[in-house]
Backbone of each chain as ProteinMPNN parsed JSONL, in Angstrom:
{"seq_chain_A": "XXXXXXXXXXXXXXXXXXXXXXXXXXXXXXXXXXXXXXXXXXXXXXXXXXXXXXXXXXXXXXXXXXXXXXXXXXXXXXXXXXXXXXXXXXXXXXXXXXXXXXXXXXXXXXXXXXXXXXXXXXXXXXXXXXXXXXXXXXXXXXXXXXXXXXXXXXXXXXXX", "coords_chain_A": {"N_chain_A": [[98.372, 82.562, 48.11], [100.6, 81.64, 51.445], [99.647, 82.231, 53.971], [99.818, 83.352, 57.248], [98.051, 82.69, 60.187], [98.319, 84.295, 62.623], [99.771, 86.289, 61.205], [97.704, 87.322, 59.377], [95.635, 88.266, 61.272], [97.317, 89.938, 62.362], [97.662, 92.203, 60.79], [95.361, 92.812, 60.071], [94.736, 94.527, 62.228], [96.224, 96.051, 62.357], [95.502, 97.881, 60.335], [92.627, 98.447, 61.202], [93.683, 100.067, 62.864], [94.714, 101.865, 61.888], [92.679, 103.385, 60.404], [91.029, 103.757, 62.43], [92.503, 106.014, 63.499], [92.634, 107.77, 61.679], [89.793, 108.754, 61.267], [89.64, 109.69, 63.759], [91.049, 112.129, 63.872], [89.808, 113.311, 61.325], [87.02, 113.843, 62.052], [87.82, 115.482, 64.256], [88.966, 117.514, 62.931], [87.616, 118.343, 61.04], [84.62, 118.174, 61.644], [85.225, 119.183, 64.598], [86.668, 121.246, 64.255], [88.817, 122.006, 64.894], [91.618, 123.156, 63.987], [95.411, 123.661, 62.499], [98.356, 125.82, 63.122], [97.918, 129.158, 60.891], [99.443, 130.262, 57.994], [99.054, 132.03, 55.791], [98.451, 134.556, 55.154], [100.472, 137.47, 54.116], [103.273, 140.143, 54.407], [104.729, 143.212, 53.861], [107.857, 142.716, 55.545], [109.302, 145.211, 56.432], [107.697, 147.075, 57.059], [105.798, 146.376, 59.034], [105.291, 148.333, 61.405], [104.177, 149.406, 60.477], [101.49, 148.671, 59.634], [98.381, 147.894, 59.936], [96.957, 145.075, 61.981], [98.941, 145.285, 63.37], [100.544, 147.972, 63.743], [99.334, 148.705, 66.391], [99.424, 146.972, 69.274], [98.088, 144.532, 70.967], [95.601, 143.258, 72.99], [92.261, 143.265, 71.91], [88.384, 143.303, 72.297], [86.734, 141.438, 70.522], [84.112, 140.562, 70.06], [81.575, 139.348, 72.023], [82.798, 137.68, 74.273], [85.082, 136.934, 72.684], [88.512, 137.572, 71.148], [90.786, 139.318, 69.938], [94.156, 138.83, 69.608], [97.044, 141.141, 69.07], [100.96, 140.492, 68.103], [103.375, 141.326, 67.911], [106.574, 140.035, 67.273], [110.138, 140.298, 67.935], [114.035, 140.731, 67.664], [114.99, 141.361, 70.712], [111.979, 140.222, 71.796], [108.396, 140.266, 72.55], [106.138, 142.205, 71.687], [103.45, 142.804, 73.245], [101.615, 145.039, 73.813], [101.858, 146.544, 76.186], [104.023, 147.506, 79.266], [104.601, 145.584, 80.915], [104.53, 143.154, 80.038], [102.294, 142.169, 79.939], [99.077, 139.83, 79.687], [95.82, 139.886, 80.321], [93.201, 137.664, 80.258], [90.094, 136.758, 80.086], [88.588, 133.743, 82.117], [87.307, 131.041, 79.136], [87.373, 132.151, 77.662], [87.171, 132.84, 73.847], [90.254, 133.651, 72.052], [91.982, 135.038, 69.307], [95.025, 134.763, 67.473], [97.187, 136.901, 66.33], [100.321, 137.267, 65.011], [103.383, 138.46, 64.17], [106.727, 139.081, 62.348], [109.444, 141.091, 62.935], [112.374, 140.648, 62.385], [114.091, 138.214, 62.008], [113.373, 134.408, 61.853], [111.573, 133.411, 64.541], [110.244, 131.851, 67.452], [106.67, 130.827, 68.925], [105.533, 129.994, 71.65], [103.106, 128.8, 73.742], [103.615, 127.885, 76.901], [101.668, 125.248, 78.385], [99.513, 125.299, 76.679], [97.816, 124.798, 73.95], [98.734, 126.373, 72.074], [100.738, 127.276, 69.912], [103.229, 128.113, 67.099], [105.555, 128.923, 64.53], [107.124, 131.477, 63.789], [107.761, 133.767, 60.706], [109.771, 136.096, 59.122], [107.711, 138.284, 57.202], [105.062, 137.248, 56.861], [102.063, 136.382, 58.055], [101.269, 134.657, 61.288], [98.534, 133.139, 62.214], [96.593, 131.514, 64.628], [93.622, 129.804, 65.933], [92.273, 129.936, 69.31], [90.869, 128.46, 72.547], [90.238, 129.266, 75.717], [90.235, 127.25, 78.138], [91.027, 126.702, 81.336], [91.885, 128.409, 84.201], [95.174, 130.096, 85.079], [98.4, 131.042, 85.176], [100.13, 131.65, 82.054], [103.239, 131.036, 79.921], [104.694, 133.024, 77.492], [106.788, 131.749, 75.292], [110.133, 132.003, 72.929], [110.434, 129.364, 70.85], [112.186, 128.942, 68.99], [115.603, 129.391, 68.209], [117.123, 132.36, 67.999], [118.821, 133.882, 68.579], [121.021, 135.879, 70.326], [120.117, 136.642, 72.843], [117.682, 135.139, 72.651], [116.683, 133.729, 75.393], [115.722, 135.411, 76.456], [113.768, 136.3, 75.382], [110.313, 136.796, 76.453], [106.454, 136.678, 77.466], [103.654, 137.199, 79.33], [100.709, 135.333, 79.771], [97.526, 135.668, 81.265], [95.127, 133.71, 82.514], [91.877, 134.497, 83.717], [89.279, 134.222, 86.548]], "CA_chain_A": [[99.511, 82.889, 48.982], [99.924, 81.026, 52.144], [99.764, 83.315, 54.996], [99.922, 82.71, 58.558], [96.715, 82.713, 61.029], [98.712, 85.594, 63.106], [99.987, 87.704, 60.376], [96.664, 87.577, 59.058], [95.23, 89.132, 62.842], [98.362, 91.274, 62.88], [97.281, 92.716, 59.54], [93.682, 93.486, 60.185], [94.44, 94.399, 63.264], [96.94, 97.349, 61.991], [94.671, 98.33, 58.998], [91.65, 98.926, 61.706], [93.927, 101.054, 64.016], [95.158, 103.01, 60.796], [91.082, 103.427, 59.91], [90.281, 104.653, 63.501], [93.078, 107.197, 63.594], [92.328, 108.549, 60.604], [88.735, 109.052, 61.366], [89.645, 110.708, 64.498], [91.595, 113.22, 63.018], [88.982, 113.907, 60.366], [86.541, 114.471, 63.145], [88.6, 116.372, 64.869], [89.332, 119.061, 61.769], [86.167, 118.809, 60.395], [83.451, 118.571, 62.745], [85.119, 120.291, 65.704], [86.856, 122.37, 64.028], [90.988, 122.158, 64.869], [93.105, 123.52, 62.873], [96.551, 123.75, 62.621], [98.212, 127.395, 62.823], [97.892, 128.899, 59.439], [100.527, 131.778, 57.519], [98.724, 132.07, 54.727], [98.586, 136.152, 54.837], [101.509, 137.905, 53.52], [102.945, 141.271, 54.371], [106.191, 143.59, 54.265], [108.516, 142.542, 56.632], [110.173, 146.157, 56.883], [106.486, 148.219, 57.501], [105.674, 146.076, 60.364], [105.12, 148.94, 62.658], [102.903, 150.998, 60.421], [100.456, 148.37, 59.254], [97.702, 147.116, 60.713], [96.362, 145.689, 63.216], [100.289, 145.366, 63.998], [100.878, 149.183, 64.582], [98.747, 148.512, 67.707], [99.558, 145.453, 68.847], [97.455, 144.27, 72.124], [94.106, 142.392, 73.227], [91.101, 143.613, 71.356], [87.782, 142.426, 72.474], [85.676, 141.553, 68.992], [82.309, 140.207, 70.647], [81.335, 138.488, 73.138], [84.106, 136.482, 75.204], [85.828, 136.625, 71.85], [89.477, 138.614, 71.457], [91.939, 139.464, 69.416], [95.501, 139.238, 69.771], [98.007, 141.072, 68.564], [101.881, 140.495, 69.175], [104.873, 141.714, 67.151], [108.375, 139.406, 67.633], [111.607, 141.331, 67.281], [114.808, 139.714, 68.621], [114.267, 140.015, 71.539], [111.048, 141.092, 72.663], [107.23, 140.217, 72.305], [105.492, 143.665, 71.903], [101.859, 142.792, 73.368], [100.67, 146.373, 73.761], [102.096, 147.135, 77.292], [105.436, 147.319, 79.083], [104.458, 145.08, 82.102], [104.15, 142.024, 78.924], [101.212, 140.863, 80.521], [97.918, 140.226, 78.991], [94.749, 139.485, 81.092], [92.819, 137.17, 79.123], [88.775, 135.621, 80.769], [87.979, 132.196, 81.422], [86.451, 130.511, 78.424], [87.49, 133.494, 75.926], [88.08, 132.657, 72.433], [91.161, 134.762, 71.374], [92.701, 134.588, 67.576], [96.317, 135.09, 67.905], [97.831, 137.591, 65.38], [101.609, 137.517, 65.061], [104.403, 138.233, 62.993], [107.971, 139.452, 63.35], [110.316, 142.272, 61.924], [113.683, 140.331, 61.665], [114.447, 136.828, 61.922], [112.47, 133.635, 62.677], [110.811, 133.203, 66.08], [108.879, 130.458, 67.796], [105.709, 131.29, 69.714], [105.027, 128.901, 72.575], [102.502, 130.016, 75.489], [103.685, 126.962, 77.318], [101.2, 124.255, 78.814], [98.14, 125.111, 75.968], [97.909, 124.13, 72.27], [99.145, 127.56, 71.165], [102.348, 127.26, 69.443], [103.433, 128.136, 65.977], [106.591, 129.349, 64.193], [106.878, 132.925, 63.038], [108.092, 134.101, 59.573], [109.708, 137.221, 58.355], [107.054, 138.733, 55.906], [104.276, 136.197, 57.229], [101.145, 136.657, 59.3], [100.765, 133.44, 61.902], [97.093, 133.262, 63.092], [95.808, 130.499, 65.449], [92.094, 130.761, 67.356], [92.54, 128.961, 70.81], [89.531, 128.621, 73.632], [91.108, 129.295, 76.962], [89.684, 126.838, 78.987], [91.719, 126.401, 82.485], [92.792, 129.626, 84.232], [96.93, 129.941, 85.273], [99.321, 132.093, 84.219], [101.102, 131.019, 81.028], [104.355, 131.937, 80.077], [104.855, 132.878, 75.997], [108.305, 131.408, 75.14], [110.565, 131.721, 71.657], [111.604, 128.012, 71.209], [113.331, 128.716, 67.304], [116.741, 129.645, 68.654], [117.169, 133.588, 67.531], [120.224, 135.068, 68.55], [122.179, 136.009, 72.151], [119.057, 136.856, 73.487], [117.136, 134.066, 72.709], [116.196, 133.032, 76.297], [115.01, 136.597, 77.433], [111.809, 136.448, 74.988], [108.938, 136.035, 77.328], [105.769, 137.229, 78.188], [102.831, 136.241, 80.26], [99.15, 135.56, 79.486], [96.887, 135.312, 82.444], [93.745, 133.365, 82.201], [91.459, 134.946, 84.9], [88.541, 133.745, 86.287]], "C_chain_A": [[99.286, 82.255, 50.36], [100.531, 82.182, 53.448], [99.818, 83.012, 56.303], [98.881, 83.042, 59.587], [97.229, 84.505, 61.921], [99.08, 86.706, 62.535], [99.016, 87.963, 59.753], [95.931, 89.028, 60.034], [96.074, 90.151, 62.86], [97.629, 92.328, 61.909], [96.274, 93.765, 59.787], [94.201, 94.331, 61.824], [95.07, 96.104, 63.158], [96.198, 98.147, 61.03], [93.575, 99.02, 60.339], [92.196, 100.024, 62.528], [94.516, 102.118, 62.846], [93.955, 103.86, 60.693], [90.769, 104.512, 60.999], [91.369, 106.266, 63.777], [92.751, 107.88, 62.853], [90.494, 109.15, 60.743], [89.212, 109.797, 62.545], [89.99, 111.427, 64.254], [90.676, 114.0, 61.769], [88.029, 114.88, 61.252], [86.813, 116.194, 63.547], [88.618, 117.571, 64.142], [88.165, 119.42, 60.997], [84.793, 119.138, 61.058], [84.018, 119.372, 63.664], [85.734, 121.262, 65.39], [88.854, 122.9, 64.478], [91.265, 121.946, 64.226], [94.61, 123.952, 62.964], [97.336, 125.502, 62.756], [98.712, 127.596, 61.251], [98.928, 130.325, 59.432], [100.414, 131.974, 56.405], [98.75, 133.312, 53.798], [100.096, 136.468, 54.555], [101.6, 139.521, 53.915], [104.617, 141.843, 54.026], [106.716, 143.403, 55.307], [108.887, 144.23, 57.511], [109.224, 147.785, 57.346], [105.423, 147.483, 58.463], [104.629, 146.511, 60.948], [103.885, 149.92, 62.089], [101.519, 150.179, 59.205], [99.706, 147.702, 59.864], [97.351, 146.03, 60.901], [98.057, 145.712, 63.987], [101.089, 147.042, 64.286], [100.201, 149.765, 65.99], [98.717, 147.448, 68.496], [99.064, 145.495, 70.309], [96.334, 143.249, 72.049], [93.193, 143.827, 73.108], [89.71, 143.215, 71.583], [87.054, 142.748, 71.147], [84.076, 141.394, 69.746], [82.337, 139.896, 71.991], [81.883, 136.932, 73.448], [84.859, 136.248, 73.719], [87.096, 137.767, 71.624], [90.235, 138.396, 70.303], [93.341, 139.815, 69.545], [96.705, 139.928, 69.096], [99.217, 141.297, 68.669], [102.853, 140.966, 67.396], [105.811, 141.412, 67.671], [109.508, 140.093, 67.136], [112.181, 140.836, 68.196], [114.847, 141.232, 70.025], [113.107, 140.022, 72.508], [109.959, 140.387, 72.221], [106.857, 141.249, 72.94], [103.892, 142.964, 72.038], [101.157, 143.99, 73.857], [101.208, 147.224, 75.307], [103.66, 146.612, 77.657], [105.618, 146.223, 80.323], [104.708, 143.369, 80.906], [103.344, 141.103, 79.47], [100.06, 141.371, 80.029], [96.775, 138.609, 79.745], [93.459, 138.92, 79.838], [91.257, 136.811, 80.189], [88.846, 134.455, 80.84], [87.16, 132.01, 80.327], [86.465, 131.479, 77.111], [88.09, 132.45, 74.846], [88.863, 133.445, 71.817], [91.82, 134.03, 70.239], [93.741, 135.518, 67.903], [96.519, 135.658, 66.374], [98.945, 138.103, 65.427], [102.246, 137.56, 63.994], [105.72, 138.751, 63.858], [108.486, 139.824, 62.386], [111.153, 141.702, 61.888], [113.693, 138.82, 61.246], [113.241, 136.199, 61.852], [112.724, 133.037, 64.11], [109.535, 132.296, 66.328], [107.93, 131.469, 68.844], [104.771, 130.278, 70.166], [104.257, 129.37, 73.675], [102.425, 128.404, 76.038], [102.645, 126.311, 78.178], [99.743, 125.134, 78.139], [98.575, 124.911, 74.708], [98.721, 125.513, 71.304], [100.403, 127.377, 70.497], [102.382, 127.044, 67.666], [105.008, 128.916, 65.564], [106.19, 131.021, 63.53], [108.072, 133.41, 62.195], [108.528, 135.175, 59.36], [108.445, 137.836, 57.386], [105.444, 138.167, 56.044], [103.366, 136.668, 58.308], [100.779, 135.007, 59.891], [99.589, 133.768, 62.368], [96.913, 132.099, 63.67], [94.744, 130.826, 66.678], [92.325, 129.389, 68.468], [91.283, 129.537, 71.826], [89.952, 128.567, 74.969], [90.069, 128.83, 78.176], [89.664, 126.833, 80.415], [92.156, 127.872, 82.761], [94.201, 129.116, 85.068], [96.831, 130.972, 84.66], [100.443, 131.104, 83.457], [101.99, 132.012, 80.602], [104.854, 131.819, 78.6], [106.8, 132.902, 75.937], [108.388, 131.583, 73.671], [110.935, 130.316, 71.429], [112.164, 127.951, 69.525], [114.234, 129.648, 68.292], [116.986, 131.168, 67.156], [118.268, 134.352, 67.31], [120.727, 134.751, 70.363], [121.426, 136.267, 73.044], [117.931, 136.378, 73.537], [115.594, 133.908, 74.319], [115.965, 134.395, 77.424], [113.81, 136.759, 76.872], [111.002, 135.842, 75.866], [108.027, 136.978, 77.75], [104.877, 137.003, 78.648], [101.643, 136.558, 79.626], [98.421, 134.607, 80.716], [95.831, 134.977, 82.308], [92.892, 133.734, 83.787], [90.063, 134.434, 85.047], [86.845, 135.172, 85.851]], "O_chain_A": [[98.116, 82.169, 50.733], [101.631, 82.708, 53.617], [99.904, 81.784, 56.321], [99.079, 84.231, 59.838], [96.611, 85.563, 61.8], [98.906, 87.842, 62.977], [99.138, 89.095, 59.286], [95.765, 90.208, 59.723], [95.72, 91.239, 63.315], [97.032, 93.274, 62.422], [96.284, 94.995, 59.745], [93.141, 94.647, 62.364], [94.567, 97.093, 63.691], [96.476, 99.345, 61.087], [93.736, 100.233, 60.476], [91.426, 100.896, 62.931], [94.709, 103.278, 63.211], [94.118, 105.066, 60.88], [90.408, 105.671, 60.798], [90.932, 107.346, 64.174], [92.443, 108.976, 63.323], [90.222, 110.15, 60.077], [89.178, 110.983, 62.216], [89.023, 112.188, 64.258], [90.914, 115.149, 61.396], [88.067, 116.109, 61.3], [86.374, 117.323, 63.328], [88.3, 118.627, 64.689], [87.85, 120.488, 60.472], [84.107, 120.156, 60.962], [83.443, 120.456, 63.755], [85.568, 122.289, 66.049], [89.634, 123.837, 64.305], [91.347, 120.869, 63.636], [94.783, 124.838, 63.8], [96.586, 126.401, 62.376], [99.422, 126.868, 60.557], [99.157, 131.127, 60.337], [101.428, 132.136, 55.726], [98.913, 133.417, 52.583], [100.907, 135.583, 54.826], [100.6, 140.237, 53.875], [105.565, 141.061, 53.948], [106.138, 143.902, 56.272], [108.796, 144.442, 58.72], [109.601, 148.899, 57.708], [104.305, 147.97, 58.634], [103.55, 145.956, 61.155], [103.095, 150.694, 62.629], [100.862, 150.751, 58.335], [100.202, 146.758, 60.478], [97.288, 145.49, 59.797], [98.209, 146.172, 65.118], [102.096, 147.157, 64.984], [100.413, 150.849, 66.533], [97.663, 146.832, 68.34], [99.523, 146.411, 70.992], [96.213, 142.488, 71.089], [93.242, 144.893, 73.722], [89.585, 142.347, 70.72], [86.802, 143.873, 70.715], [83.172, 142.228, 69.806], [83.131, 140.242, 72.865], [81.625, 135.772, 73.128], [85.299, 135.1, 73.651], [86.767, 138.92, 71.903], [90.284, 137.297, 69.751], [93.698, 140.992, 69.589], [97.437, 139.144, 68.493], [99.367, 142.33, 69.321], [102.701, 140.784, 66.188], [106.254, 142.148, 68.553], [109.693, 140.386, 65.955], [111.675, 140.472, 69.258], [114.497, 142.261, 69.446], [113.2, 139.87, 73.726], [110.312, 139.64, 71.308], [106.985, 141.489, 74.141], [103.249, 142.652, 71.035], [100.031, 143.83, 74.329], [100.939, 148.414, 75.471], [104.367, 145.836, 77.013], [106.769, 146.004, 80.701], [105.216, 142.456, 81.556], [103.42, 139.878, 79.558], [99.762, 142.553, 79.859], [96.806, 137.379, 79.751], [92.989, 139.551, 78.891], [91.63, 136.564, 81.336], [89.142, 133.83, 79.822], [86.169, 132.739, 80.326], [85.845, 131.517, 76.049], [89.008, 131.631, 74.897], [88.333, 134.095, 70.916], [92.127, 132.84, 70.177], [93.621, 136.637, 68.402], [96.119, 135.043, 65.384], [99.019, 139.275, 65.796], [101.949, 136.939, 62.974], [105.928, 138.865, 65.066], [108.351, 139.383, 61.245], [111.443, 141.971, 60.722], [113.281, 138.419, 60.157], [112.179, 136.819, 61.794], [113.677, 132.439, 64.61], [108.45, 132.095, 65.782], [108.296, 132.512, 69.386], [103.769, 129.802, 69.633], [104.668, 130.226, 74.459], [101.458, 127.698, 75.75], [102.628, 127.038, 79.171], [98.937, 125.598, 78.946], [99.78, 124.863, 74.462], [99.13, 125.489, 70.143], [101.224, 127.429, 71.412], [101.796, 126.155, 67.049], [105.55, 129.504, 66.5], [105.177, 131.45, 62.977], [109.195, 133.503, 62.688], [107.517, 135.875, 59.304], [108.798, 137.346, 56.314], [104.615, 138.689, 55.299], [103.774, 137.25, 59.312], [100.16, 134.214, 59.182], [99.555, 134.81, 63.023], [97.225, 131.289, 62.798], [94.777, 131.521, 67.694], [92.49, 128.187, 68.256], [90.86, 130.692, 71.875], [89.994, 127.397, 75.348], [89.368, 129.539, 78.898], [88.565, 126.932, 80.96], [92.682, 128.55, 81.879], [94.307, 128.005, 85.586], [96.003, 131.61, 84.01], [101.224, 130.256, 83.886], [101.888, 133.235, 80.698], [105.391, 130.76, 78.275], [107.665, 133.681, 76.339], [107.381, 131.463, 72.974], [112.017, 130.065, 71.96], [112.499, 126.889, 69.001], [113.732, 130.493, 69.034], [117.004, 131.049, 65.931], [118.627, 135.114, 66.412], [120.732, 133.812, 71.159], [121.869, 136.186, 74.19], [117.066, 136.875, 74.259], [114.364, 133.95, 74.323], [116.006, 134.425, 78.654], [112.851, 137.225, 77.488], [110.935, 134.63, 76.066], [108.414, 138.0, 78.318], [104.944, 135.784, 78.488], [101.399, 137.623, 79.059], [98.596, 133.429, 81.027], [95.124, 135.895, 81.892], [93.3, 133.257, 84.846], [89.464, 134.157, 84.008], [85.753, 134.74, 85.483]]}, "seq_chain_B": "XXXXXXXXXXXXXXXXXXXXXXXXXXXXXXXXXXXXXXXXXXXXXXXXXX", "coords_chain_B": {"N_chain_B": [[117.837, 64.018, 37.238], [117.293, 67.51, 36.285], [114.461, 68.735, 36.361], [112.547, 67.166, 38.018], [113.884, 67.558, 40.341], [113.668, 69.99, 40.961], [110.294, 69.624, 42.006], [110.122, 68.68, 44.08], [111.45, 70.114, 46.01], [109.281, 72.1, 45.978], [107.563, 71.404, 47.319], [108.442, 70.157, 49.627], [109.02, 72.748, 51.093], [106.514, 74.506, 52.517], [105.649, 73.0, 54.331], [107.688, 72.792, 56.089], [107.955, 75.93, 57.032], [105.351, 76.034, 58.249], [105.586, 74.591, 60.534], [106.828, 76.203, 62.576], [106.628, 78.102, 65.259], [104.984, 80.6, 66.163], [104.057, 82.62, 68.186], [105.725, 83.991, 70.128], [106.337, 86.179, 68.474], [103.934, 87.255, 67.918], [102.644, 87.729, 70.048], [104.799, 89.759, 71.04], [104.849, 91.591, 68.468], [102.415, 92.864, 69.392], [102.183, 93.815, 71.489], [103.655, 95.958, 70.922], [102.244, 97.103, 69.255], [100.0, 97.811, 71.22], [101.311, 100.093, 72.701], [101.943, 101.977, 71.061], [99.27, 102.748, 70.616], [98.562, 103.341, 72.918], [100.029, 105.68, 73.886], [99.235, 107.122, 71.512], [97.013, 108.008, 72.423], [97.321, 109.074, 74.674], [98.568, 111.56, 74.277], [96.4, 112.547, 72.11], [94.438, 113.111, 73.849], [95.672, 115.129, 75.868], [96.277, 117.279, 73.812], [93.451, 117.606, 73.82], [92.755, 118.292, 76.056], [94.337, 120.645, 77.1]], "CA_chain_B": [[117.001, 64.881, 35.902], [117.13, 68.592, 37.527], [113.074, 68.659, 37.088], [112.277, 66.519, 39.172], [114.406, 68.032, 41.645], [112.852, 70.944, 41.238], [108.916, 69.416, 41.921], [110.616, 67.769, 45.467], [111.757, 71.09, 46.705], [108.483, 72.991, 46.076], [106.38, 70.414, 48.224], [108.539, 70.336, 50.736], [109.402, 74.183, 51.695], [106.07, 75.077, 52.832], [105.558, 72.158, 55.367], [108.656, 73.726, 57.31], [107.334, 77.237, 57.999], [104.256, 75.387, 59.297], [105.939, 74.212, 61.791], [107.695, 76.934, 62.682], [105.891, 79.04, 66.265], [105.054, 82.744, 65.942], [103.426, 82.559, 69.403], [106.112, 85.015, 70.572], [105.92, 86.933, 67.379], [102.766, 87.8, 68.08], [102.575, 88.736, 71.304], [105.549, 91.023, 71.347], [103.957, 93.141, 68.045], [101.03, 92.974, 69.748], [102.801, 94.626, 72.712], [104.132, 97.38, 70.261], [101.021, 98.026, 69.004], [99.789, 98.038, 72.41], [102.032, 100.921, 72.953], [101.553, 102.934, 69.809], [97.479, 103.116, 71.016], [98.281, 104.116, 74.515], [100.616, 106.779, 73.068], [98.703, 108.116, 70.618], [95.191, 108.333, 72.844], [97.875, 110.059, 75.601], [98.772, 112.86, 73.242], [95.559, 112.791, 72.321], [94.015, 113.446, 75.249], [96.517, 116.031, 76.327], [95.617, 117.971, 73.282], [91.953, 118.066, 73.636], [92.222, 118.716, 77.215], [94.676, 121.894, 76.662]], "C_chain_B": [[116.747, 66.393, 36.857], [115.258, 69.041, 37.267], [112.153, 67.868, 38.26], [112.333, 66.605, 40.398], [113.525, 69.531, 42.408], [111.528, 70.748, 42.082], [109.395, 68.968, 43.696], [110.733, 69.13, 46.275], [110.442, 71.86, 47.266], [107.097, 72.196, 47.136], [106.801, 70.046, 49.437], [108.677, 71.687, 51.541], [107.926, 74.405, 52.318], [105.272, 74.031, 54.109], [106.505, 72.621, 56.448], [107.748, 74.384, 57.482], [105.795, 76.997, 58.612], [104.826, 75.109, 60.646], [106.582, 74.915, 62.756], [106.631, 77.741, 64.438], [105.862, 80.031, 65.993], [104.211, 82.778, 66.906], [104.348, 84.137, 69.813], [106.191, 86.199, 69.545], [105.371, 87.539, 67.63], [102.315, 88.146, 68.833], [103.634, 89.888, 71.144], [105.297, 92.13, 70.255], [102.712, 93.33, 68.492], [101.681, 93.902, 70.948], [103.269, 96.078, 72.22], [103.194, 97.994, 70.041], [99.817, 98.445, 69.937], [100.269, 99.347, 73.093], [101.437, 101.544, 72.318], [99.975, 103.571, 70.774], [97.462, 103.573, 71.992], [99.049, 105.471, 74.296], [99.852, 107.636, 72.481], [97.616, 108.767, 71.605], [95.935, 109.351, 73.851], [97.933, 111.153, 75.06], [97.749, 113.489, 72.441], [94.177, 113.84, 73.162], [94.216, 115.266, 75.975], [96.381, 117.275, 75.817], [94.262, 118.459, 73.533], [91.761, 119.029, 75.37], [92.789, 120.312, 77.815], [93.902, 122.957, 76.117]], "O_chain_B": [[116.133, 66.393, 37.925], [114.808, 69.75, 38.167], [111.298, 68.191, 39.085], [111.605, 66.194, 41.302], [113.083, 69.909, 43.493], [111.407, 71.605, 42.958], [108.445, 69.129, 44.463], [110.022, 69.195, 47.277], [110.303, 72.214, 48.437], [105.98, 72.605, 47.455], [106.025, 69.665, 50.313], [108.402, 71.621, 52.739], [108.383, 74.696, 53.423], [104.308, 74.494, 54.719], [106.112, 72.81, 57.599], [106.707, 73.941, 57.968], [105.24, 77.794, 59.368], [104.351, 75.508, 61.709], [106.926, 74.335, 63.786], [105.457, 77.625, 64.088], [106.858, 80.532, 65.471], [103.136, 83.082, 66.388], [103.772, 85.225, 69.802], [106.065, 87.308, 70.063], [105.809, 88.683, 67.752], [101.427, 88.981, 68.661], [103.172, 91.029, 71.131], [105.39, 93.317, 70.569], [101.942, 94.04, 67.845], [101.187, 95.029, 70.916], [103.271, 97.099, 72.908], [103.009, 99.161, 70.386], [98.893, 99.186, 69.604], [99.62, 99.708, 74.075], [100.314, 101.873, 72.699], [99.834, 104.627, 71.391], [96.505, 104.284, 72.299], [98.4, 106.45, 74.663], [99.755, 108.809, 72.842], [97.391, 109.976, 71.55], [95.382, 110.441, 73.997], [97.093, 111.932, 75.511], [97.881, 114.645, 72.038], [93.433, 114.803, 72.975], [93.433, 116.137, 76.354], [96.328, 118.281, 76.524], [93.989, 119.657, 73.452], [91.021, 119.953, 75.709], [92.169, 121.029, 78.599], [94.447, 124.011, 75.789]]}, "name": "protein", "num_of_chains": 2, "seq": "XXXXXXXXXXXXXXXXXXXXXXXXXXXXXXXXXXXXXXXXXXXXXXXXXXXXXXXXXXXXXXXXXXXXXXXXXXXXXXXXXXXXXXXXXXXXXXXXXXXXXXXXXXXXXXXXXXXXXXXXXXXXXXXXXXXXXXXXXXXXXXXXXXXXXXXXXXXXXXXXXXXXXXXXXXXXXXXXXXXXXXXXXXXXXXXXXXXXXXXXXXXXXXXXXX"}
């Protein structure tokens, strides 16, 4: 086949940047350990409120600098354990996010960190996040819910 | 004789696209894929540093 000196170079040139992405990404999920958020658990949508750890739903500390979250979505609210919807988090904590939601589907964005996943009727979302930077972040719905949509919000404060 | 004609055609077609430049060709996907890599490593980045 007669090929051309540049589409040759183009070639290789796309093949090696395919190669290196793909190795970073392996990396990435295998050695360090990012993962995507998972909804692998399963529950009744309509007993919610009276199963656990979702009939308590707040910050848990498990160990050391490690937490547990847990939030319950209902249009149009995020229940994080208090009525202020603020949750005081450490620098450098590792918290595992534990959400679901009694009606519809609801997004769960804690805008400017990696957190963000969709939330399921019937479905437990988990994602573990390392809260590097302190701010106050501001947990948004971004799946469009209902008429009240753009009143879900609640804050997570990274402190030092 | 249409063989003949045939054997004329196939000896000349690939002397054209020799001659042909892919100078700009090749810079401007090189410019795309120039992009793509600064893209990706941005979003990248952005992630890890989140």
């Amino acid at each position: 086949m007669n090929m051309h000196k540049y589409e040759k170079i183009w070639l290789l040139f796309g093949t090696a940047t395919l190669l290196v992405f793909l190795t970073v990404v392996g990396i990435s999920a295998f050695y360090m350990g990012n993962q995507p958020p998972s909804c692998a658990v399963t529950l009744n949508p309509e007993k919610v409120h009276e199963t656990a750890p979702f009939d308590e739903p707040g910050l848990k500390q498990l160990g050391d600098n490690e937490y547990q979250l847990t939030i319950v979505a209902s249009a149009f609210n995020f229940d994080v354990g208090n009525n202020e919807k603020l949750i005081q988090i450490p620098k450098g904590a590792t918290v595992h996010f534990n959400v679901t939601t009694t009606d519809v589907v609801h997004g769960f964005e804690l805008a400017g960190t990696n957190v963000n996943m969709m939330l399921e009727p019937g479905y437990i979302s988990t994602y573990t996040n390392t809260f590097k930077n302190t701010g106050k972040f501001t947990l948004v719905c971004n799946e469009y819910c209902g008429a009240g949509h753009h009143l879900m919000a609640a804050t997570i404060e990274v402190i030092e | 004789m249409p063989k003949s004609q045939l054997k004329k055609q196939a000896v000349e077609s690939p002397e054209v696209e020799e001659k042909d430049s892919l100078k700009g060709t090749f810079i401007s996907v090189m410019l795309i894929g120039g992009f793509i890599i600064i893209t990706w490593i941005g979003v990248w980045a952005l992630y890890l540093y989140r």
